[in-house]
C-alpha positions as CSV (number, residue, x, y, z in Angstrom):
1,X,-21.1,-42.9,-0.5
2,X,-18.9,-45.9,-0.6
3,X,-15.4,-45.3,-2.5
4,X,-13.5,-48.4,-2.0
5,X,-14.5,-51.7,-0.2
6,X,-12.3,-52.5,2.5
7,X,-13.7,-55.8,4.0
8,X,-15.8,-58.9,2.7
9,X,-18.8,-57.7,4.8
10,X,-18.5,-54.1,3.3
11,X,-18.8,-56.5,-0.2
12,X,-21.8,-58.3,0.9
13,X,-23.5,-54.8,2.3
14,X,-22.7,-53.7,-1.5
15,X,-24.2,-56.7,-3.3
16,X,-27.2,-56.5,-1.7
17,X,-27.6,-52.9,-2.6
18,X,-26.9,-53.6,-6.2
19,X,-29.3,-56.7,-5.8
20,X,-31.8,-54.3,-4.9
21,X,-31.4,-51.8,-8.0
22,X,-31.1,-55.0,-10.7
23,X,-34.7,-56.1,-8.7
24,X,-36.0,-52.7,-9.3
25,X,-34.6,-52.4,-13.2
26,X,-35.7,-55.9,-13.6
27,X,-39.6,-54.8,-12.2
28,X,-39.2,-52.2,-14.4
29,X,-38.7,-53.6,-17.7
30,X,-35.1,-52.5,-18.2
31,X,-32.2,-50.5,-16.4
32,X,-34.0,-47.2,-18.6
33,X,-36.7,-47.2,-16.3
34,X,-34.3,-46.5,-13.1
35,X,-33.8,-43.3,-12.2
36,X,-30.4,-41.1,-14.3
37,X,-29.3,-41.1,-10.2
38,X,-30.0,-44.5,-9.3
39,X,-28.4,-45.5,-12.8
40,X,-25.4,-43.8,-11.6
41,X,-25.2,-45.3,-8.2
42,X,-25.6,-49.0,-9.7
43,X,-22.6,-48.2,-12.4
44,X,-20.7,-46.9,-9.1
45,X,-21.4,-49.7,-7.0
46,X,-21.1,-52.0,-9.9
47,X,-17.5,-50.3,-10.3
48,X,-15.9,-50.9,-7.0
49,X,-17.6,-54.1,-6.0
50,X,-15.6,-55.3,-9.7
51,X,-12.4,-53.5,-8.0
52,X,-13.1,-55.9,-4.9
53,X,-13.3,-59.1,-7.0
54,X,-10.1,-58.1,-9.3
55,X,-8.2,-58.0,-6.0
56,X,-9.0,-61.6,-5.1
57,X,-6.9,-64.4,-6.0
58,X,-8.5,-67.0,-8.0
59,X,-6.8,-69.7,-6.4
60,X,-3.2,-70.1,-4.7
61,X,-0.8,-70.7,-7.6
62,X,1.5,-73.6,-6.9
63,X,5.5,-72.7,-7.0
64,X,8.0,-75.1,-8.7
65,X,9.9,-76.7,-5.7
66,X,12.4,-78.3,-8.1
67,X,14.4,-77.1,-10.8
68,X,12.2,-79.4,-13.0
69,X,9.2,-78.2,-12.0
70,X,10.2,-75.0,-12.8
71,X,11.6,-76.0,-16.8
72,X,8.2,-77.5,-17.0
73,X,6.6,-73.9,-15.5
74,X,8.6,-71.9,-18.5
75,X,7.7,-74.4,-21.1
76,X,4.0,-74.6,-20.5
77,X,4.4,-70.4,-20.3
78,X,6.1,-70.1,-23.3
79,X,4.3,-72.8,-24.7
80,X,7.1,-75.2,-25.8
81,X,7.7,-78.7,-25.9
82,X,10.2,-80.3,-25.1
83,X,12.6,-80.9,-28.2
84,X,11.8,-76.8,-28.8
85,X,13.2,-76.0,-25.4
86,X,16.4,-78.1,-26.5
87,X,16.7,-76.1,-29.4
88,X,16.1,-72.7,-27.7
89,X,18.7,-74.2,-25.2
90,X,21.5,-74.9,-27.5
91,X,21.7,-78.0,-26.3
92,X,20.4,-81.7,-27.7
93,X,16.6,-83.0,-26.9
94,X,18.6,-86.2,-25.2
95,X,20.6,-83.9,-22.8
96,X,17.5,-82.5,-21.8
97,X,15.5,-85.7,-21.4
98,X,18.2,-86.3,-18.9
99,X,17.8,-83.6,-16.9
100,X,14.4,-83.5,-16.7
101,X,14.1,-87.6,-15.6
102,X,16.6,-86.5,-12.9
103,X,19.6,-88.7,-14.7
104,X,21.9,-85.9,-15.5
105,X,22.8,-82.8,-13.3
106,X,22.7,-79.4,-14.6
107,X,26.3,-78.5,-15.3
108,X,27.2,-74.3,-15.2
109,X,26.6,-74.1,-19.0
110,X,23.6,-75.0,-18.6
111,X,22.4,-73.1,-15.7
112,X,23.6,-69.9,-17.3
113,X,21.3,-70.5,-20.5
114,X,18.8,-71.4,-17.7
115,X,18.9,-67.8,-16.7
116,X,19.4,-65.8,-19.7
117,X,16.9,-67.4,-21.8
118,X,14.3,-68.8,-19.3
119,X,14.7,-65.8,-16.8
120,X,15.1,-68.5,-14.1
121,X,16.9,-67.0,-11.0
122,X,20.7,-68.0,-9.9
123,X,19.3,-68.6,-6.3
124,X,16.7,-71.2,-7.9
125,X,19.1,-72.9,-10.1
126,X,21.8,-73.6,-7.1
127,X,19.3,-74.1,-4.3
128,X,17.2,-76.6,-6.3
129,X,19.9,-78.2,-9.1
């Protein structure tokens, strides 16, 4: 019996064996009319072909390449506009604005409350500010 699924043809091979007990419940009239063993192999089939999938990425997840890019990564996390993000900041909504057009630098201050409140590393903020 199959434990863990090691390879996308080792998937496939499983599908098709679950394929074959959903056309059998199906024929049936219902998943009661498989056998209690065949039942049990279907939920354990079902089990790690699930594990499989939960292991694959959904799609490659961009990373900020700019400081910017990575402001606008924590607000859309944290789910925060602009003018909040000031706030939470300390600092005014103009200041900001600034920063994020690319008009003002980000001074020390600033990239200290960049990393205690935003949890944006050090490295980040000086290889990217």
């Amino acid at each position: 019996m199959v434990y863990k699924i090691n390879t996308e043809a080792e998937y496939g091979q499983v599908m098709e064996e679950i394929e074959t007990y959903l056309r059998q419940a199906t024929s049936g009239g219902g998943f009661h009319s498989l056998a209690p063993e065949d039942r049990d192999k279907l939920q354990h089939l079902s089990r790690i072909a699930e594990a499989w999938e939960d292991g694959i990425p959904l799609m490659p997840i961009r990373q900020p390449q700019t400081l910017v890019e990575m402001i606008e990564l924590k607000m859309y996390e944290r789910k925060l506009k602009q003018k909040e993000l000031a706030a939470l900041l300390e600092i005014s909504p103009t200041r900001l604005s600034e920063v994020m057009q690319g008009k003002r630098k980000v001074n020390i201050d600033l990239a200290k409350r960049l990393y205690k409140i935003l949890k944006i590393s050090p490295e980040f903020i000086l290889e990217t500010a």
